[in-house]
C-alpha positions, 0 to 999 in steps of 0.5 A: 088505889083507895081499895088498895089503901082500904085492904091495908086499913084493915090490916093497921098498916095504912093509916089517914084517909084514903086518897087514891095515890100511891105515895110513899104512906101506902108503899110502906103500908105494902112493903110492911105487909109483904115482909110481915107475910113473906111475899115472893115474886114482886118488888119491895114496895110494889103491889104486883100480883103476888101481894094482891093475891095474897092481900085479896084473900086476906081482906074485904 
Protein backbone atom coordinates (compact mmCIF):
# COMPACT_ATOMS: atom_id res chain seq x y z
CA UNK A 1 0.00 0.00 0.00
CA UNK A 2 3.07 2.66 0.34
CA UNK A 3 3.47 2.18 -3.39
CA UNK A 4 0.10 2.79 -3.68
CA UNK A 5 -0.11 5.87 -1.57
CA UNK A 6 3.36 7.13 -3.08
CA UNK A 7 1.68 7.01 -6.94
CA UNK A 8 -1.04 9.02 -5.50
CA UNK A 9 1.29 11.76 -3.77
CA UNK A 10 2.37 11.97 -7.24
CA UNK A 11 -0.60 13.01 -8.60
CA UNK A 12 -1.71 15.52 -5.13
CA UNK A 13 -4.65 13.15 -4.03
CA UNK A 14 -2.78 11.62 -0.89
CA UNK A 15 -1.66 13.62 1.25
CA UNK A 16 0.91 12.65 4.90
CA UNK A 17 3.19 10.06 4.94
CA UNK A 18 2.92 6.84 3.72
CA UNK A 19 1.73 4.01 6.26
CA UNK A 20 0.99 1.09 4.25
CA UNK A 21 -2.68 0.72 5.09
CA UNK A 22 -5.68 1.21 3.29
CA UNK A 23 -7.73 3.60 5.48
CA UNK A 24 -10.11 5.86 4.62
CA UNK A 25 -7.37 8.79 3.33
CA UNK A 26 -5.87 6.54 0.67
CA UNK A 27 -9.49 5.13 -0.38
CA UNK A 28 -10.48 8.61 -1.06
CA UNK A 29 -7.28 9.56 -2.75
CA UNK A 30 -8.35 6.22 -5.31
CA UNK A 31 -11.94 7.11 -5.68
CA UNK A 32 -10.84 10.72 -6.61
CA UNK A 33 -8.44 9.40 -9.10
CA UNK A 34 -11.01 6.94 -10.56
CA UNK A 35 -13.62 9.64 -11.17
CA UNK A 36 -10.97 12.48 -12.27
CA UNK A 37 -9.95 9.62 -15.19
CA UNK A 38 -13.15 7.96 -15.75
CA UNK A 39 -12.06 4.57 -14.65
CA UNK A 40 -14.78 1.42 -15.41
CA UNK A 41 -14.78 -1.95 -14.29
CA UNK A 42 -13.66 -1.52 -10.24
CA UNK A 43 -15.71 -0.50 -7.40
CA UNK A 44 -15.67 3.13 -6.24
CA UNK A 45 -12.82 3.33 -3.87
CA UNK A 46 -11.18 0.17 -4.68
CA UNK A 47 -7.80 -0.46 -6.26
CA UNK A 48 -8.76 -3.12 -8.64
CA UNK A 49 -7.06 -3.66 -11.98
CA UNK A 50 -8.32 -1.08 -14.03
CA UNK A 51 -7.16 1.67 -11.54
CA UNK A 52 -3.85 0.18 -11.09
CA UNK A 53 -3.58 -0.15 -14.94
CA UNK A 54 -4.16 3.17 -15.61
CA UNK A 55 -2.32 4.58 -12.14
CA UNK A 56 0.84 2.53 -13.46
CA UNK A 57 1.06 4.20 -16.47
CA UNK A 58 0.59 7.44 -15.24
CA UNK A 59 3.06 7.33 -12.58
CA UNK A 60 6.63 5.99 -11.11
Amino acid sequence: MSELQGRLQQLSLYFGRPDGRYGRQTEFGVRNYQMARGIQGDESGTYGPATRRALEAETH
